[in-house]
C-alpha positions as CSV (number, residue, x, y, z in Angstrom):
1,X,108.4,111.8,96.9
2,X,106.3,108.3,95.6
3,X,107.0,109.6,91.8
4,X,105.4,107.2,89.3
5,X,107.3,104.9,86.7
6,X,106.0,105.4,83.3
7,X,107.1,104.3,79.5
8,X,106.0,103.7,76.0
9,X,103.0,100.9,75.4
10,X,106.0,98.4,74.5
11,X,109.7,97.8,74.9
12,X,111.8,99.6,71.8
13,X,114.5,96.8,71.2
14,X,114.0,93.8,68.3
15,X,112.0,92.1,68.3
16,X,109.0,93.8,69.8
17,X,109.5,97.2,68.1
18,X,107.5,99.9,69.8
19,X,108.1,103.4,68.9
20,X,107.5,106.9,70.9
21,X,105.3,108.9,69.2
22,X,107.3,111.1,66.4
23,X,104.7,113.9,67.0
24,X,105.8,114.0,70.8
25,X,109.3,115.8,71.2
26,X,111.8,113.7,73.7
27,X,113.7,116.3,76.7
28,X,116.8,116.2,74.2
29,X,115.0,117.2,71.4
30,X,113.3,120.2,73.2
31,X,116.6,121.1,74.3
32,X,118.2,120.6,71.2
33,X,116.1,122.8,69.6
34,X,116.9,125.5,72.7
35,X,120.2,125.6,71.3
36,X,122.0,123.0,73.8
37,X,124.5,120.3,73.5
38,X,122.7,117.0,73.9
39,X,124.5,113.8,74.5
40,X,123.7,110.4,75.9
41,X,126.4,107.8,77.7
42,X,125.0,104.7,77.9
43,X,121.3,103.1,78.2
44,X,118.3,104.3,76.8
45,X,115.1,102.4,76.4
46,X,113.1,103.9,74.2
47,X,114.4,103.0,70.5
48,X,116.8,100.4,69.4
49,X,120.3,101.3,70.7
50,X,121.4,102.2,67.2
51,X,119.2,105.0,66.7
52,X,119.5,107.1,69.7
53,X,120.0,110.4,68.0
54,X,116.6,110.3,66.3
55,X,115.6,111.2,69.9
56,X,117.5,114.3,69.6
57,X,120.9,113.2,70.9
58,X,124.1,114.9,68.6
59,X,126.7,112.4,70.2
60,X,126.0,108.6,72.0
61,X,128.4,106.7,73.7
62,X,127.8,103.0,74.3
63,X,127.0,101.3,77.3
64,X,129.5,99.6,79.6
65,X,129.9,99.1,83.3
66,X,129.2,102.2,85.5
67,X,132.8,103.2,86.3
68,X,133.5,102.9,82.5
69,X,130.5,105.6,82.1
70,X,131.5,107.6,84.9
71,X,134.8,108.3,82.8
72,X,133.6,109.0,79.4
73,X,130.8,111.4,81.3
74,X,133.7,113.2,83.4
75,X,135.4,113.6,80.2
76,X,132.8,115.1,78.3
77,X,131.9,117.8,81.4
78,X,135.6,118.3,81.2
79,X,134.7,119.0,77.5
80,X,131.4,120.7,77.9
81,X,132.2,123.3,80.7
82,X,135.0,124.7,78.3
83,X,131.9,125.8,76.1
84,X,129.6,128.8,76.1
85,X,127.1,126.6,74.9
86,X,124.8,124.8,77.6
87,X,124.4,121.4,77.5
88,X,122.5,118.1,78.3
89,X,124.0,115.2,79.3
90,X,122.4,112.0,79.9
91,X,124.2,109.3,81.4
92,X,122.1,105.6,81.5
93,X,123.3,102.8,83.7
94,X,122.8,99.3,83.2
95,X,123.1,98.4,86.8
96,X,120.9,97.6,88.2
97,X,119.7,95.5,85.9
98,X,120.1,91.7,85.7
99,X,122.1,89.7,85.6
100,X,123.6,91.8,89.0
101,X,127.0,90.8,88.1
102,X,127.3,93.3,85.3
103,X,130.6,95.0,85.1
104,X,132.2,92.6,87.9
105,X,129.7,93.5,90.9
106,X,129.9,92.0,93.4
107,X,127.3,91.4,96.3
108,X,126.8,93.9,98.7
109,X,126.3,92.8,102.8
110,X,128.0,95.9,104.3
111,X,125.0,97.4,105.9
112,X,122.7,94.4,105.9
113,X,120.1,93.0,104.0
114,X,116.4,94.3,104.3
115,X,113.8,91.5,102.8
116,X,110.7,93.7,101.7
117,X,107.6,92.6,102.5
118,X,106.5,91.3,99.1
119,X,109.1,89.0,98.8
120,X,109.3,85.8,101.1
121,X,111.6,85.6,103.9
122,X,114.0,83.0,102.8
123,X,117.9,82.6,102.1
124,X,117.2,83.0,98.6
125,X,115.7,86.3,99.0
126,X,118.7,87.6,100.9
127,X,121.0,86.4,98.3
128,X,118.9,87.9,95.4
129,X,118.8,91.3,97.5
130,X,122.0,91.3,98.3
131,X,123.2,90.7,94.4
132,X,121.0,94.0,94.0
133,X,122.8,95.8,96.3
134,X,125.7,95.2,94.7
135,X,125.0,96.4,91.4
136,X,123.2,99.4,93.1
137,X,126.5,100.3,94.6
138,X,128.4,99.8,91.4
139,X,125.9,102.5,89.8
140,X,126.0,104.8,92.7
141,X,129.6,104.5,92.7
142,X,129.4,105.9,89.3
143,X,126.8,108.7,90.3
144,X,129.4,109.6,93.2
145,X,132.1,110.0,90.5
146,X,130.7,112.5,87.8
147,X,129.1,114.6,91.3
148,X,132.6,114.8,92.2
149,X,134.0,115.8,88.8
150,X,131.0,119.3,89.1
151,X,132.6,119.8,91.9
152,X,136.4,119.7,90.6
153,X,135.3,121.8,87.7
154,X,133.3,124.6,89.9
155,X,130.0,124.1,88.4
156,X,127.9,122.2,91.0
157,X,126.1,124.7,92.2
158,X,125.1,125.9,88.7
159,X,124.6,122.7,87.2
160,X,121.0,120.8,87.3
161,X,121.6,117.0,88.2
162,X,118.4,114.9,88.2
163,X,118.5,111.1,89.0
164,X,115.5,109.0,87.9
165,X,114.8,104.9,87.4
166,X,112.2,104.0,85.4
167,X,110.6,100.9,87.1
168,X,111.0,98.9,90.1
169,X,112.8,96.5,91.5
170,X,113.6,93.2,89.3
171,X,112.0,91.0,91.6
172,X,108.9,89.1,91.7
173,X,105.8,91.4,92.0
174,X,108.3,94.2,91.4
175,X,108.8,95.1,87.9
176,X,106.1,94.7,85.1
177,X,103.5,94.9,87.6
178,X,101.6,98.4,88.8
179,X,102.1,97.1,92.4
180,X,103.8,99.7,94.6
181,X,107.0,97.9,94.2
182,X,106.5,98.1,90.3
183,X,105.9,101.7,89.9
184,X,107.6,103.5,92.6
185,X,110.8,105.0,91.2
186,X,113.8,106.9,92.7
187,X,113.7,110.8,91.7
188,X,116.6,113.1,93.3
189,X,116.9,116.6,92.2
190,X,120.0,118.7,93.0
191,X,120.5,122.3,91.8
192,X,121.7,125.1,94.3
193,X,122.0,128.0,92.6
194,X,118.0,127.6,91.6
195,X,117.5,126.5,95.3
196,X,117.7,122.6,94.9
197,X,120.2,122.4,97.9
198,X,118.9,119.2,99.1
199,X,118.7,118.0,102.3
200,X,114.7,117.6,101.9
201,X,112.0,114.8,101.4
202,X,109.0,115.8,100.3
203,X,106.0,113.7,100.9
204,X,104.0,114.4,97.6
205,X,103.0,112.0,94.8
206,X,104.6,113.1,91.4
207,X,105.2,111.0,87.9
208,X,108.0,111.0,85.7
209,X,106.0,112.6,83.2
210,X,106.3,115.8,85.5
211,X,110.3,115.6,84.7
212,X,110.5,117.6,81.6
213,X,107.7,120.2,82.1
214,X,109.3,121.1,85.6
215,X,112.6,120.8,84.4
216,X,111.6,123.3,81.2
217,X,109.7,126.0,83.9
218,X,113.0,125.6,85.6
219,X,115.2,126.7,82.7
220,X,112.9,129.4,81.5
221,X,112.0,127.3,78.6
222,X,108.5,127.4,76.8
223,X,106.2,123.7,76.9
224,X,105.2,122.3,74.0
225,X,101.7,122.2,73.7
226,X,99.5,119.5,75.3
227,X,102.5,118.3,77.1
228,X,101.0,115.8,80.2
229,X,102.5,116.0,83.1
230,X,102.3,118.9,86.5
231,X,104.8,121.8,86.6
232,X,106.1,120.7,90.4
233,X,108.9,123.5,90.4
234,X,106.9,124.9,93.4
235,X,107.5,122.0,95.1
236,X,111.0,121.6,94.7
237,X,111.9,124.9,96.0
238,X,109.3,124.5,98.8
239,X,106.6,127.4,98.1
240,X,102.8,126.6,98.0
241,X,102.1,123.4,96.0
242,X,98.6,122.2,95.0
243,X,99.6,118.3,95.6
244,X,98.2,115.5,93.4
245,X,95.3,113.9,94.6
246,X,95.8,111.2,92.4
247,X,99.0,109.5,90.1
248,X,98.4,107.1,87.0
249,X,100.1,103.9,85.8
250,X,99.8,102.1,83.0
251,X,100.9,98.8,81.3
252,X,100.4,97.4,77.9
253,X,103.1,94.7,76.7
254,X,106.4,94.3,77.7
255,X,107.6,90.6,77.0
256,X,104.0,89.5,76.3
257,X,99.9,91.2,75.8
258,X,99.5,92.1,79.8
259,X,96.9,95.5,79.3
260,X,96.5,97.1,82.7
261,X,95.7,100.7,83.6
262,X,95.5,101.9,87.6
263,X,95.2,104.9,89.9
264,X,96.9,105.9,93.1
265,X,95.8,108.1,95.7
266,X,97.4,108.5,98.9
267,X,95.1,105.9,100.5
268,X,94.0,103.4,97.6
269,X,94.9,101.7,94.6
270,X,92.8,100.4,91.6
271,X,94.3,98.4,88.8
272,X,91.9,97.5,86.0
273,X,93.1,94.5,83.5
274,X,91.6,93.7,80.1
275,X,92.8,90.5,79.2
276,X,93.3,87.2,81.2
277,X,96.5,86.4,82.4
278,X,98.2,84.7,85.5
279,X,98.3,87.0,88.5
280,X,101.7,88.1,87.7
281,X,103.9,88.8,84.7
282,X,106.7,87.1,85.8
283,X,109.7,89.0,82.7
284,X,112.3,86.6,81.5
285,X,115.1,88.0,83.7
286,X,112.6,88.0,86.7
287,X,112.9,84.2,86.5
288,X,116.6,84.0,86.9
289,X,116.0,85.5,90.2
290,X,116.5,82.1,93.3
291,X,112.9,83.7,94.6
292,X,111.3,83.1,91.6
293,X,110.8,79.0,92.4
294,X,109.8,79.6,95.8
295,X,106.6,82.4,94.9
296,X,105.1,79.7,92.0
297,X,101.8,79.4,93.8
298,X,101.9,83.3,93.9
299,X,101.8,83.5,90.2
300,X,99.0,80.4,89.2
301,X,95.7,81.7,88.9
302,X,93.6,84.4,86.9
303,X,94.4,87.7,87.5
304,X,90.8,89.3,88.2
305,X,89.5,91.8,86.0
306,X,89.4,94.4,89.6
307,X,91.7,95.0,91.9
308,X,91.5,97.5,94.5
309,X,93.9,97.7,97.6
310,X,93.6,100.2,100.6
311,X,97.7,100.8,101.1
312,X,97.2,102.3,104.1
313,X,95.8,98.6,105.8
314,X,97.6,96.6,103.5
315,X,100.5,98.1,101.8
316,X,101.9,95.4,100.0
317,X,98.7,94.7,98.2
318,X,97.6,91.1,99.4
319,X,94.0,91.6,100.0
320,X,91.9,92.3,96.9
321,X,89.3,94.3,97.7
322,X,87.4,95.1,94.7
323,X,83.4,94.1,94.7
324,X,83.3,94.3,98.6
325,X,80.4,96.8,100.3
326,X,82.7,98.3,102.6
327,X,85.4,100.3,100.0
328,X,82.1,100.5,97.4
329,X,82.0,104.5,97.6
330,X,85.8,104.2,96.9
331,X,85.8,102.0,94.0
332,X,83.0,104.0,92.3
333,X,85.2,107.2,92.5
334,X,88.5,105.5,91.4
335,X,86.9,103.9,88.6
336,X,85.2,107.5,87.4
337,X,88.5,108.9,88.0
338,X,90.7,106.0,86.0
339,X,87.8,106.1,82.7
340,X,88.3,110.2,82.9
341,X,92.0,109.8,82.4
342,X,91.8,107.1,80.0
343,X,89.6,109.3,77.8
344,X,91.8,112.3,78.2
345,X,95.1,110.6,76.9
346,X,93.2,109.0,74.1
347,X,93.9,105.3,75.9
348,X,93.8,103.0,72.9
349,X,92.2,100.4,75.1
350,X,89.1,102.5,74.7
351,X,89.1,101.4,71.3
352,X,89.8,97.4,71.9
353,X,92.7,95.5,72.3
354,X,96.0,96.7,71.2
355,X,98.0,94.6,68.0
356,X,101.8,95.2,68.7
357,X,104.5,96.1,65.9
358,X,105.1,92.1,66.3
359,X,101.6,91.3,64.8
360,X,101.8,93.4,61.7
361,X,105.5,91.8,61.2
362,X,103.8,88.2,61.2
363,X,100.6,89.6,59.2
364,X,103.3,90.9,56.6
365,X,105.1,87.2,56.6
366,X,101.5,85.2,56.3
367,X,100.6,87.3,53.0
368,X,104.2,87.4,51.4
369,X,104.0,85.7,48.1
């Protein structure tokens, strides 16, 4: 699957403030209102940590180091599968986030260290990677534990387990960009009794927004109305599937006003970026990383107002080809496709640039008497 990462125009925490939409019902809420248990362990991005359960969660539990979560989530399915009630349980892991050391990991060389393509070939690279690693097999650790606890309990096979991460890599040209390595995202989906054995790769694009509308078919639960997002239950259980021909991404601020917008076909990718900036967003905890000194030169420069990258020929975007006769057709189409989504989500870009929570903060401040 090449599922695409996808978030709110901002990041939640102080100080920058962004908000999900109150009109637009989270997963926990929907289920909530279905009559399930809903409770988080752990990381959530989408409103300050304090305020979880305006998303629609009855219980949170802090975050901590995987193993830590593992427990508490074992405990509660311990709890949970007492009940006659269903539930929904959400467990968010820090790892891998930086710093990679979170929790005591520790780097991670047992089955080597792969460089990807986008990142230089250097010593530092291999130590930054291998740090990942680490705190990837910390978290995966902890995703092995509560499997292992369905199993103890007898309720694997009814029980619907989705894994999801909701942006790249931490790495340079990775994270906070809608590069390849930016937006694609790891989406496992396990449930055997509905025919989710595993064992399968499917080669289709998805989004994360296709999460909760498939997971709501899945249960027999109705869809809000004007929920985006494709029903891909088809897929999952491998009947006929009418594939995406394209995915979206989209960026507006995380650390700083960066307003990009792209399509993704299986072949091409244009990204389309309103404001100048340098050629990469380069987030605070990118910067720890040892690469980040050696790809400098990589980030000076304008970002151009076009890009356009045939992934097939070049698939870790290099080559610009925006403006060039020989993809022409192709950007003409890509472009009519990106304005028609733009429109149909109600983009605010349409409508000029976008003032963050930040701005009406400092507006406030300037007129105080």
């Amino acid at each position: 699957m090449y599922p695409q990462a996808t978030g709110v125009l901002g990041l939640a925490h102080p100080p920058f403030g962004w908000r999900l939409d109150p009109r637009v019902p989270h997963t926990a809420q929907l289920l909530a209102a279905a009559g399930y248990s809903t409770t988080l362990v752990g990381m959530q991005h989408l409103i300050e940590h304090g305020s979880a359960q305006e998303l629609g969660y009855t219980r949170v539990l802090p975050v901590a180091p995987a193993y830590e979560e593992a427990e508490a989530a074992v405990g509660l399915l311990r709890e949970l599968t007492r009940q006659d009630r269903p539930f929904y349980l959400e467990v968010g892991f820090e790892e891998p986030h930086r710093p990679y050391d979170f929790g005591g990991a520790q780097p991670d060389v047992t089955r080597g260290v792969a460089v990807p393509g986008y990142l230089p070939d250097a010593p530092e690279s291999r130590q930054d990677m291998a740090a990942f690693q680490g705190a990837i097999r910390q978290m995966d650790a902890g995703v092995g534990r509560i499997l292992s606890a369905l199993d103890e309990l007898g309720v694997a096979d009814t029980t619907c387990v989705i894994f999801a991460t909701d942006h790249g890599a931490a790495m340079p040209r990775a994270k906070c960009t809608l590069y390849d390595p930016g937006i694609e995202v790891a989406l496992l989906w396990r449930w055997p009794s509905a025919g989710l054995g595993g064992g399968r790769v499917v080669s289709e694009m998805v989004s994360n927004v296709d999460v909760t509308p498939s997971l709501l078919e899945g249960l027999g639960l109705p869809l809000p109305p004007a929920m985006q997002g494709r029903i891909i239950w088809r897929l999952l259980t491998g009947r006929a599937y009418a594939p995406r021909s394209e995915i979206f991404a989209e960026k507006t601020f995380h650390t700083y006003y960066e307003p990009m917008r792209a399509v993704r076909t299986a072949r091409h990718k244009l990204i389309v970026n309103f404001e100048v900036s340098t050629r990469v967003d380069v987030p605070s905890d990118i910067r720890e990383s040892p690469i980040y000194p050696l790809m400098l030169a990589d980030f000076d420069g304008v970002r151009p107002p076009v890009e356009l990258y045939d992934l097939e020929e070049d698939p870790w975007e290099q080559r610009n080809l925006s403006g060039t006769t020989e993809v022409a057709d192709v950007e003409a189409d890509l472009r009519h496709r990106l304005l028609a989504w733009m429109e149909s989500t109600n983009d605010p870009l349409l409508r000029g640039p976008v003032p963050s929570p930040y701005y009406a903060d400092a507006l406030a401040a300037l007129h105080a008497s």
